[in-house]
N, C-alpha and C positions, 0 to 999 in steps of 0.2 A: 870415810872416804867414799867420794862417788863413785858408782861402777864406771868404768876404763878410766878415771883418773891415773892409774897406775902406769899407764901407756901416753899420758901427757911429755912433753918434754921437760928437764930439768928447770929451763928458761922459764915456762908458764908457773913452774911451783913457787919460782922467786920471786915472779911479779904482784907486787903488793898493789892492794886496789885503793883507788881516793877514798879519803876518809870523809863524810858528811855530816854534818851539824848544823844544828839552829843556833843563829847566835844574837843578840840582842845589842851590835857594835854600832858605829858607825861605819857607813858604806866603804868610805874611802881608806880606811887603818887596815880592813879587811882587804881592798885590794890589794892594799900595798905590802903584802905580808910574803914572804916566800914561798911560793910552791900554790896560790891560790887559782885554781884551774877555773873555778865559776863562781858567780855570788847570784842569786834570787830573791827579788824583791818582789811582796807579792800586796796587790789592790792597787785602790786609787791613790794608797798614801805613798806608795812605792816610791822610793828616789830615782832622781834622774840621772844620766852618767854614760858618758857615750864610750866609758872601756866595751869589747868587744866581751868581755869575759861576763861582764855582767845584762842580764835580764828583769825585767818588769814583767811580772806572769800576770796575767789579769782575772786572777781570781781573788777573793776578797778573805782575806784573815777572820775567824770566827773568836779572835780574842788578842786584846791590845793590848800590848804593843806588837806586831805580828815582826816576828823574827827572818832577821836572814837565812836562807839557806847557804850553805858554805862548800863548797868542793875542794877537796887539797890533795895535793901529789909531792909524792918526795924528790922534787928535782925545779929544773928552771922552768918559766913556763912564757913560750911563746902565743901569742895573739894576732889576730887582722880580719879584716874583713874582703868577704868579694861580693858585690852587689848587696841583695837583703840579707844575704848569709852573713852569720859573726863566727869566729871559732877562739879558740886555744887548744893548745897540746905540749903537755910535759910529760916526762918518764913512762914515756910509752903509751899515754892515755890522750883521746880527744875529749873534747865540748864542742857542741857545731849546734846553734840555732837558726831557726829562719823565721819570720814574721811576713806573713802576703796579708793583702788588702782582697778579698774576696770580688769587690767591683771590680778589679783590675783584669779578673781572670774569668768572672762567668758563673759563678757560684761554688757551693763548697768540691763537689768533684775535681773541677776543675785545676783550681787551687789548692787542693791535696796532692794532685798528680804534677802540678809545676816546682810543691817544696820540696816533694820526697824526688822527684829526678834531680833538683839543685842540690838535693842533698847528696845522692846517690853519684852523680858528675865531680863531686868534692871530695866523695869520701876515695873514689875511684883511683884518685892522685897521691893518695895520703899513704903513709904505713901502716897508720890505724884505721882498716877497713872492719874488723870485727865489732861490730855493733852489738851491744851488749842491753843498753835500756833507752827507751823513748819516751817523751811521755808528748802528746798530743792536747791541744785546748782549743776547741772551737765554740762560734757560740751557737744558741738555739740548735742543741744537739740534737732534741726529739721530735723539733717539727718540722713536719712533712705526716705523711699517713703511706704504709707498706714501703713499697721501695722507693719512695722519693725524701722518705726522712730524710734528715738531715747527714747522721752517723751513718745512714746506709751508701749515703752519697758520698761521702767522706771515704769511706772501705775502698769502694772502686775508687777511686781516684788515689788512694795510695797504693792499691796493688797496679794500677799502669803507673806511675811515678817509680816504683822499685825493681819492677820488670822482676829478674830475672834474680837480684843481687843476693838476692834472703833463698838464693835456691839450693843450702845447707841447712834451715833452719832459719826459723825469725825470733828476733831477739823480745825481751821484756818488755811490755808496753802498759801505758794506761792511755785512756781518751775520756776525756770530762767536758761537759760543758761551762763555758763558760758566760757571765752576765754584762759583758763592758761593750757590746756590740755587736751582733751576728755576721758582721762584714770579715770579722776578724781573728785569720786560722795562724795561729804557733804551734811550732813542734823543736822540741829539742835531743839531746840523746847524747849519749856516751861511749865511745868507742874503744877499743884498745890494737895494739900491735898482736896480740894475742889472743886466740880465740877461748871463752868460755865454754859452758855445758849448761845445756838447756833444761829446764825441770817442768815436767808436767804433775798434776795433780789426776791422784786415779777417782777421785769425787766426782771429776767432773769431764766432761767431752772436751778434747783441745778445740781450741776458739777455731781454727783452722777446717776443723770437721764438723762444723756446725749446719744443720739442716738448714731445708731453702727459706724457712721461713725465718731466718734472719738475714735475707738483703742475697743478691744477686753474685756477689761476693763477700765470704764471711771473714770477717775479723783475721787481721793476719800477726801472730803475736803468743811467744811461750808464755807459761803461767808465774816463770820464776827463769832467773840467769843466776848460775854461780862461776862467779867471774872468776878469770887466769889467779891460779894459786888459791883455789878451792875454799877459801878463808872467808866470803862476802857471797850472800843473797841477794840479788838486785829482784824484787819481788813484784809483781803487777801489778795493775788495778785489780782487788781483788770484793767481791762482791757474795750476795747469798746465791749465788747457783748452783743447783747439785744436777748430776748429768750435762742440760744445756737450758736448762729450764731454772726460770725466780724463783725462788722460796719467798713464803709467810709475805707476801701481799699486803704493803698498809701494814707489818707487826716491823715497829721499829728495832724494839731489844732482839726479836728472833733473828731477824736478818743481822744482826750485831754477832748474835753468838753464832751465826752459821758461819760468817766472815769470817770469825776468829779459829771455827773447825778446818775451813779451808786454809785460812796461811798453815795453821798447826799442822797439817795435813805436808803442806810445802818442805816447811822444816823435813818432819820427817825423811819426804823422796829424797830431801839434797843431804843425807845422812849427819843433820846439826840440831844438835839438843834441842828438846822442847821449851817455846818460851822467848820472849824478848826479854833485852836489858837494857841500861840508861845509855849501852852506845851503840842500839839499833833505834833509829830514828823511823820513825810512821807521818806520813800524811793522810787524814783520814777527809774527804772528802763528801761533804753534808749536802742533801738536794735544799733542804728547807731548812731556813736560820733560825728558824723556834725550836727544832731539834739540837742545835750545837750543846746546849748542857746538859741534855741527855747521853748524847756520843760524850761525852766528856766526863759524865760521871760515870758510866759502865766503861769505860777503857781507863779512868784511873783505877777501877774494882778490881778489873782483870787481867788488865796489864801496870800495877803498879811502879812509877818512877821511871816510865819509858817516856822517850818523848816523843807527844803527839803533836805534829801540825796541820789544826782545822780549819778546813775552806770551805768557802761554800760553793758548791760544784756541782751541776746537774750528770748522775750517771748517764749511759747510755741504752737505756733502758727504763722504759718512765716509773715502773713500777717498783724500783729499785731506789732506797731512801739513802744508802751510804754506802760508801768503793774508799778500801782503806788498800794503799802500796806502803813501800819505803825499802828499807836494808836491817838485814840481820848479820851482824859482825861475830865470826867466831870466837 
């Protein structure tokens, strides 16, 4: 049990969290299915489909057939859209994405601080204001040089887009680059009626308190969310950092096993067994596609019979060859 879990209300211990999986269906069986809160289609091969529930991520599969990602809720699940925003929400949980055109807004700042206030003006309305995971995808994350990178401009422009809202605690996130156009920033995320509990990691400095020389404004985002009813890990992008500083520089296996020290590390603070299993799902996300049968053969070693979904995805950090999240189901 987590420390103060004990002092949650009865209501959050019954709240069961969407269950996630890769699934190799067709698009449309998978919406039509009960209780289907999101579907995630990922590359250029991604189907098309204007339900609100479903997304095209624009990062490319590292092995084909690259599978659906699936969200399910036990209850009915309503959908719509208001402007670029699309959402759903059933049994107490949201899905809320946004897609901007970078042109439209000025560049990546800009555009970070117009979807996180659309988000934030949305979510403001909703029951499900507790934001539990994000995950962000822009493209050309690393160029720029010091504070005009790319991800550093992105930072500031989602802390003015969120103001004040995350002023409990910011929930799980990851930010990857992506390759299908630098014009082109998504962010999506997961809500609930119920607030979670945030996990840091003692390995490393929270993103939050990170020194100046990463960006003018530092990364705003826990290391891990275990979501209402203590039972699910919603896990970051998690990378080789120890303190706030890259590990093993150009070593691809080391940075692999530091990764795997820091989720294991995660587990631990959120007091849930060492170790993944076949129904905690990973996205591991690869800078360089000559590397994907590497990440793939050291995590079927280490983590045998889990399921990994590999992209190919620039971290945010140039030095940094692979950023693996996903969920650990108790």
């Amino acid at each position: 049990m987590l420390p103060g879990s004990e002092n949650l209300q009865p209501t959050a211990l019954e709240r069961r969290a969407p269950r996630i999986s890769y699934r190799h269906e067709a698009l449309a069986a998978v919406l039509a299915e009960a209780g289907t809160l999101a579907a995630l289609g990922f590359g250029a091969g991604a189907a098309l489909h204007e339900d609100p529930r479903y997304l095209a991520v624009p990062l490319e599969g590292m092995e084909a057939p690259t599978p659906l990602e699936v969200w399910q809720v036990d209850g009915e699940v309503e959908s719509g859209r208001e402007g670029p925003l699309r959402w759903s929400a059933g049994a107490g949980w949201l899905y809320a994405a946004i897609d901007l055109d970078e042109q439209q807004y000025g560049g990546p700042r800009d555009t970070a601080e117009v979807a996180y206030r659309l988000l934030r003006e949305f979510l403001m309305r909703r029951p499900e204001q507790h934001v539990q995971r994000i995950w962000n995808y822009l493209g050309a994350i690393n160029q720029g040089e010091d504070d005009a990178e790319r991800y550093k401009l992105f930072c500031e422009g989602r802390a003015a887009g969120m103001g004040e809202f995350f002023h409990d605690g910011f929930p799980a996130a990851t930010a990857i680059g992506h390759h299908a156009g630098e014009q082109h920033l998504q962010v999506y995320l997961l809500a609930c009626d119920l607030p979670g509990q945030r996990v840091e990691n003692p390995r490393q400095v929270s993103a939050w308190r990170y020194p100046r020389q990463y960006g003018r404004t530092p990364p705003s985002f826990a290391r891990a969310m275990s979501l209402p009813g203590q039972d699910v890990l919603a896990i970051s992008g998690t990378a080789a950092v120890v303190g706030h500083s890259s590990a093993h520089e150009d070593d691809l296996d080391a940075q692999l096993a530091e990764t795997l020290a820091n989720l294991e590390t995660l587990l631990a603070q959120a007091g849930m067994p060492a170790g993944f299993d076949t129904h905690s799902p990973l996205k591991a996300y690869v800078r360089h596609a000559a590397d994907a049968s590497r990440v793939l053969d050291f995590l079927n070693a280490r983590l045998p019979g889990v399921p990994v979904l590999l992209l190919q995805g620039d971290v945010c950090r140039r030095e940094l060859l692979v950023e693996i999240d996903g969920w650990r189901y108790a």
